[in-house]
C-alpha positions in Angstrom: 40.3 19.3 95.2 41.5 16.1 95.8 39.6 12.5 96.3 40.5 8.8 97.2 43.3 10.4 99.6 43.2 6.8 101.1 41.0 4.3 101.2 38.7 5.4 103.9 37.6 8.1 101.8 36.1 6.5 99.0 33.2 3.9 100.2 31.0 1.8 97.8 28.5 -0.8 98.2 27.1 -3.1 96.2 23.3 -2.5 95.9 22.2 -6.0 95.2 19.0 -8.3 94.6 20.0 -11.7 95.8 18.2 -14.6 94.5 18.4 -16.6 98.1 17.1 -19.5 98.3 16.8 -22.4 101.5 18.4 -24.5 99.9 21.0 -24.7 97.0 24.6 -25.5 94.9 25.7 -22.2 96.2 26.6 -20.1 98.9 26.3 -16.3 98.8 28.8 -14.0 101.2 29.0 -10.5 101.4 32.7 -9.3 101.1 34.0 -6.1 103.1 37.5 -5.3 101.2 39.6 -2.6 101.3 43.2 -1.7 98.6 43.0 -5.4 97.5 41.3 -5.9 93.9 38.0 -8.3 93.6 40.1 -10.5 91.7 42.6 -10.8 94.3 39.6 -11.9 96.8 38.5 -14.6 94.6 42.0 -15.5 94.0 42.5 -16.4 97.8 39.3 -17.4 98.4 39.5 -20.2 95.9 43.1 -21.7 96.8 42.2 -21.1 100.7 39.3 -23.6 99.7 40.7 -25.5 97.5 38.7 -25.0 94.6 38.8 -23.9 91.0 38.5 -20.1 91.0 35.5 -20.4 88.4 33.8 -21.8 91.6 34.0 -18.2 93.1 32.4 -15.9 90.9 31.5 -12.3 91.5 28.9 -10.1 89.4 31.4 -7.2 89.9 34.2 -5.9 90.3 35.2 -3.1 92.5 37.9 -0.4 92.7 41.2 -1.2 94.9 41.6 1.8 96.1 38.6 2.0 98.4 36.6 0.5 100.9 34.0 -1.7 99.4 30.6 -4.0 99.8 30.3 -6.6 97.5 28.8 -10.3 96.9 30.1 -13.4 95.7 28.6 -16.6 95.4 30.9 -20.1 96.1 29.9 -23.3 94.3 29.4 -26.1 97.2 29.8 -25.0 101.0 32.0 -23.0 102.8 32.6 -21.9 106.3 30.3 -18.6 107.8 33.1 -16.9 107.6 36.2 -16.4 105.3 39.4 -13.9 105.9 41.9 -13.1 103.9 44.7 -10.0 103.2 42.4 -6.5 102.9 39.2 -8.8 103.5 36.3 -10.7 105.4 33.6 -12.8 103.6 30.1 -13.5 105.5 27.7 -16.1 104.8 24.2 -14.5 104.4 22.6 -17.4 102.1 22.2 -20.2 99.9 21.1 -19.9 96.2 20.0 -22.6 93.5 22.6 -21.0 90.8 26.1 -18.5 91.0 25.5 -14.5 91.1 25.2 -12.7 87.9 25.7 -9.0 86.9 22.0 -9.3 86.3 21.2 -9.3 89.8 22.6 -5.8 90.9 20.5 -2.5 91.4 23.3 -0.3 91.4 26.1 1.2 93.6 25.8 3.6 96.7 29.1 6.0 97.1 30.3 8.3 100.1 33.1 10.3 98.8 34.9 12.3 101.2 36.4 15.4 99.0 39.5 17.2 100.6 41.6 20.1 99.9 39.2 22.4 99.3 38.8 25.9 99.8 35.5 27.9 101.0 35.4 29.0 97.8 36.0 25.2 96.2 33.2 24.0 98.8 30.3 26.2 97.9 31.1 25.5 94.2 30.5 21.6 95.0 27.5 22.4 96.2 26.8 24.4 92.7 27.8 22.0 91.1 25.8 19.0 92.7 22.4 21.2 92.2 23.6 21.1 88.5 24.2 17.5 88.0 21.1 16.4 90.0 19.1 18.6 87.5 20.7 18.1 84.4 22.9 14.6 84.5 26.6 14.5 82.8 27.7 12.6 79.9 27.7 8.7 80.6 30.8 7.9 79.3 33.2 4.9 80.4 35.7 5.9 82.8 39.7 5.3 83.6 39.0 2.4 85.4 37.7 0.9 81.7 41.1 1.4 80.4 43.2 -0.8 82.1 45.0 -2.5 78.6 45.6 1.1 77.6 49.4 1.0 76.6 51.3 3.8 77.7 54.3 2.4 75.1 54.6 4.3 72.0 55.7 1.9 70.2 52.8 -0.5 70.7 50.8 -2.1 67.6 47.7 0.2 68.4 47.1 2.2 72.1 44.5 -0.5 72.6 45.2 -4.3 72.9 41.4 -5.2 71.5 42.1 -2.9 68.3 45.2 -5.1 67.4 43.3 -8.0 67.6 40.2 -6.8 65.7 42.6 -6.0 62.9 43.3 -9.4 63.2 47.1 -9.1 63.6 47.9 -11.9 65.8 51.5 -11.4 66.5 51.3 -7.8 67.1 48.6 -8.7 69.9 50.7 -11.5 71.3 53.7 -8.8 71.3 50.9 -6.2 73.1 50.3 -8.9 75.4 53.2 -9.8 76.5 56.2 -7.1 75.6 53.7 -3.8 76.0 53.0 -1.9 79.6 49.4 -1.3 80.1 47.9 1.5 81.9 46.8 -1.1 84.7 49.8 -3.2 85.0 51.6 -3.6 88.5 55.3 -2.9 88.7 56.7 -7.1 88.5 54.6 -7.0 85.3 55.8 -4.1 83.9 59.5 -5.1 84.4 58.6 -8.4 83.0 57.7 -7.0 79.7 61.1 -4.3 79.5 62.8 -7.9 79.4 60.5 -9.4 76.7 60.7 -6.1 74.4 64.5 -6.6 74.7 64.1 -10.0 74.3 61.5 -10.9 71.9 61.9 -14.2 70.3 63.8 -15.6 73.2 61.0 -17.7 73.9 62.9 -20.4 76.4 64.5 -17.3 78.0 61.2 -15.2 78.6 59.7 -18.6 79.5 62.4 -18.6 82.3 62.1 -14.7 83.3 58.2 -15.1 83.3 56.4 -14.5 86.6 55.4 -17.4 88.5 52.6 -18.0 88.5 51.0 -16.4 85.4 49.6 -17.0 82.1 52.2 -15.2 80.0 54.0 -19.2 81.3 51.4 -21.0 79.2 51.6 -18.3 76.2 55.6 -18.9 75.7 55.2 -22.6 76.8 53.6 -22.9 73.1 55.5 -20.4 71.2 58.8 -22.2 72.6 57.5 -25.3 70.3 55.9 -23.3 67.6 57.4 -19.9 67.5 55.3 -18.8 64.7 52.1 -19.8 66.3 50.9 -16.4 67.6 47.3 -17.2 66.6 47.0 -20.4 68.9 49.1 -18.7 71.4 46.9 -15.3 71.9 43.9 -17.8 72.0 45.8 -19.5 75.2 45.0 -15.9 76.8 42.4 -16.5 79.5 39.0 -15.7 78.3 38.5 -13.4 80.7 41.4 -10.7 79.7 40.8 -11.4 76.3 36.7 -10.1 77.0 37.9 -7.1 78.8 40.8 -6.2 76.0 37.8 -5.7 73.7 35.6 -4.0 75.7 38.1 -1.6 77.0 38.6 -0.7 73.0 34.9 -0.9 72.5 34.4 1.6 75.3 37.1 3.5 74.1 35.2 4.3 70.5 31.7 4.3 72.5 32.9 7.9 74.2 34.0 8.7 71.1 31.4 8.6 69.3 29.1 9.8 72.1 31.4 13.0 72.4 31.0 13.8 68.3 27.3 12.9 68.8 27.3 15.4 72.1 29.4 18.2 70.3 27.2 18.2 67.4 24.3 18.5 69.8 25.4 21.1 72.3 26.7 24.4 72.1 30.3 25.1 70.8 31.6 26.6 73.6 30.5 22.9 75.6 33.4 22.7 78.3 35.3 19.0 78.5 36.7 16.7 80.2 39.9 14.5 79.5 39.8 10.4 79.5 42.9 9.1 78.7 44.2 11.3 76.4 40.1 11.9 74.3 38.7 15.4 75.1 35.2 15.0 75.4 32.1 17.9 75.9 30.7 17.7 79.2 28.3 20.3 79.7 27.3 22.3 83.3 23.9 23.0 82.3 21.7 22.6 79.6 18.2 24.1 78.1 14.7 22.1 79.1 14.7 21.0 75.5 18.0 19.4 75.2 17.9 17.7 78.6 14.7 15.8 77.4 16.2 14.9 74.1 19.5 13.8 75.3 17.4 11.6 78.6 15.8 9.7 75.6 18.8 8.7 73.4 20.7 5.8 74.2 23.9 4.3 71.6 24.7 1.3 70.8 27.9 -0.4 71.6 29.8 -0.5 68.9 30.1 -4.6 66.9 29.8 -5.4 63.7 26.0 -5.9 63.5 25.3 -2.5 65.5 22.8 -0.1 63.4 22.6 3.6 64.3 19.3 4.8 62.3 20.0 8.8 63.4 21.8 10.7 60.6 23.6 12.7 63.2 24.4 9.7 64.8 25.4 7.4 62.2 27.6 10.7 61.3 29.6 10.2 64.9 30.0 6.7 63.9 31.9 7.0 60.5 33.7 9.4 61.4 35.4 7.7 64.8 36.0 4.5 62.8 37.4 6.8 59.8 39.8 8.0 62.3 40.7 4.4 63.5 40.9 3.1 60.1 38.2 0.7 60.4 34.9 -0.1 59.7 32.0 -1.3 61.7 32.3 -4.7 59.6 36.1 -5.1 61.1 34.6 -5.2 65.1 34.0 -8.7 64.9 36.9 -11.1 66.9 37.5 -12.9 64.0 40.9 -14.9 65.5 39.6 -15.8 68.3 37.9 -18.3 69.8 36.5 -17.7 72.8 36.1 -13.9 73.2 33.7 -11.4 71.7 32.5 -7.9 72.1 29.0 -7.5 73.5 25.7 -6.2 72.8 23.5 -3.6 73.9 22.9 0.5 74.7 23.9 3.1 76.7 21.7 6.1 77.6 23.3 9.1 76.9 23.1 10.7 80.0 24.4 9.6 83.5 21.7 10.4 86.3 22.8 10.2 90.2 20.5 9.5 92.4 19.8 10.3 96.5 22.2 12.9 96.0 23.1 14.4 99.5 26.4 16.7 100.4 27.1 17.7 103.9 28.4 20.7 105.9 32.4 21.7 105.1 35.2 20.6 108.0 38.8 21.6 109.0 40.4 19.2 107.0 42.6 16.8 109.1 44.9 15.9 106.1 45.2 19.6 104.5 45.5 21.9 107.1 43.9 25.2 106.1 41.6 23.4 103.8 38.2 22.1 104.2 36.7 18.6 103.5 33.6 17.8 102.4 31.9 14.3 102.1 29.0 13.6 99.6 26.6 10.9 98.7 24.8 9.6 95.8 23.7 6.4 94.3 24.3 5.4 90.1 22.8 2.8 87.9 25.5 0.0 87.3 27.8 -0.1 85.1 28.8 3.5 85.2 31.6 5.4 86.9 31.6 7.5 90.3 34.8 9.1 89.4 33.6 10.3 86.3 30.9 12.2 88.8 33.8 13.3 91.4 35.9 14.7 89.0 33.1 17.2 87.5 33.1 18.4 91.3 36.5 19.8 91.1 36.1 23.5 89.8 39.2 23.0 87.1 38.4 19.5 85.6 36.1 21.1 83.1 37.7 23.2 80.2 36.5 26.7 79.6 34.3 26.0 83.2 36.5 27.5 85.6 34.1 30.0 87.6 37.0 30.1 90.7 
């Protein structure tokens, strides 16, 4: 089975409830885009205008590789309607204050899977029922993971651990000399020079891309060489927010998956993120599914409390394995950035789920395609449901 075969095939909009007003500082468009990231919008949007991009914000972001709905709200006026490459921008409103995460319902997906055979398609189907019965695991997806480093010989895999360990250089040399799972291919060539190069801070400063922050970074350590601290603080806030929560989400599965495994049955098939093998059950008894819908876990920060034995079990034991203890997920150097608060139910349930007949697949010949529907809470991951469609992405499920 295969999915997001191109763009076409993987559309999401934006369920939102936007606080319009007659009159107001902002202006609220909804954005059609398709393989250009959210950030990339704003990006053009704001030097198209001519303002500072903190006067376009967006309460989401949403995936490149797809065609998407989404709002954003611009700080003053703007035309009715804005283009740009991969998008187009419509005025629907005014509002007294910017768009906040606060203000979304949720996401609505149409997936069109492909590849499949008859077999394959009446196991989706299955497989669906199940899910829409039972849920799946609620953990963070790929998409969490972009400062994921794929370089062995990085600090820590995860940016956001480095700097909770408060190693300031080693994040600086994360920053800018290790690839990330996310990073484009100028990027990635950038940093093969600064591994080679470290130190050469007037040199890098040279090689840097233009335009991009890694130019203010080596700006300061070409005058102070040793001052990693101020210079990982010169990281926009922004990266430096989603650094941590990619690691936070990172130990989050983790210690969902112990908490799950101790829970379920041992013979619980899994699915991979990253390189984690995590239980991800098919089905489930009455008992458990009513258990599991009422437990939701804490992000993991240094003031988190887990009163559930079993739970507070799953805790020490994934920070054990990081060598670290709650007390250490704090930011302490820096300045700007910290990890955030809250829960996460346990369990992921799809809503309006709706699959329809199977097609000769125009892509595959021979194959079938199949296009389903379903609508998730937000914050959580579509893929994460897609993949646990395809009969061989759960170990030990494999009923084909």
């Amino acid at each position: 089975m295969q999915f997001k075969v191109q763009p076409e095939d993987f559309v999401v909009e934006e369920l939102a409830k936007l606080p319009l007003t007659s009159a107001g500082d902002f202006a609220i468009y909804r954005v059609e885009k398709q393989n250009v990231t959210t950030l990339q919008v704003q990006t053009h949007i704001a030097t198209q205008l001519k303002r500072r991009l903190q006067a376009v914000q967006t309460p989401a972001l949403k995936d490149k590789t797809a065609t998407a709905v989404q709002h954003l709200s611009l700080e003053g006026t703007g035309p009715d309607e804005l283009t740009g490459p991969g998008y187009r921008a419509r005025f629907v409103g005014r509002s007294r204050r910017a768009l906040r995460p606060s203000d979304l319902s949720g996401n609505h997906f149409i997936a069109t899977l492909r590849d499949l055979s008859d077999k394959e398609s009446e196991y989706v189907h299955t497989r669906l029922r199940e899910i829409e019965l039972y849920g799946l695991p609620n953990y963070f997806d790929e998409q969490r993971f972009g400062s994921f480093s794929l370089q062995p010989d990085a600090p820590d895999r995860f940016i956001g651990k480095t700097i909770l360990r408060r190693d300031a250089e080693g994040a600086v040399y994360a920053y800018l000399a290790c690839v990330f799972h996310g990073d484009p291919p100028t990027v990635r060539s950038f940093k093969a020079v600064a591994k080679e190069n470290w130190g050469e801070w007037t040199y890098l400063l040279d090689q840097a891309p233009r335009p991009s922050n890694y130019r203010s970074v080596l700006t300061y350590l070409k005058d102070h060489p040793q001052g990693y601290r101020k210079a990982l603080n010169l990281i926009p806030r922004r990266l430096l927010s989603l650094y941590l929560v990619a690691y936070q989400s990172y130990l989050w599965n983790t210690i969902t998956g112990s908490y799950l495994a101790q829970s379920l049955a041992a013979d619980t098939p899994v699915v991979t993120i990253l390189d984690l093998p995590l239980p991800a059950f098919r089905v489930i008894s009455a008992e458990q599914h009513t258990h599991l819908s009422g437990v939701s876990i804490a992000l993991p920060t240094h003031r988190a409390t887990y009163a559930d034995p079993q739970l507070a079990h799953a805790v020490t034991r994934t920070l054990d394995q990081e060598g670290l203890e709650l007390n250490s997920l704090k930011a302490r150097i820096l300045q700007r950035a910290y990890l955030p608060k809250g829960r996460r139910p346990v369990l992921l349930h799809p809503t309006d789920i709706t699959s329809g007949q199977s097609q000769e697949d125009d892509r595959f010949p021979g194959k079938n395609k199949l296009q389903v529907s379903f609508t998730l809470p937000p914050g959580t991951y579509a893929t994460l449901v897609l993949k646990q469609l395809d009969p061989t992405s759960l170990g030990h499920a494999r009923p084909i």
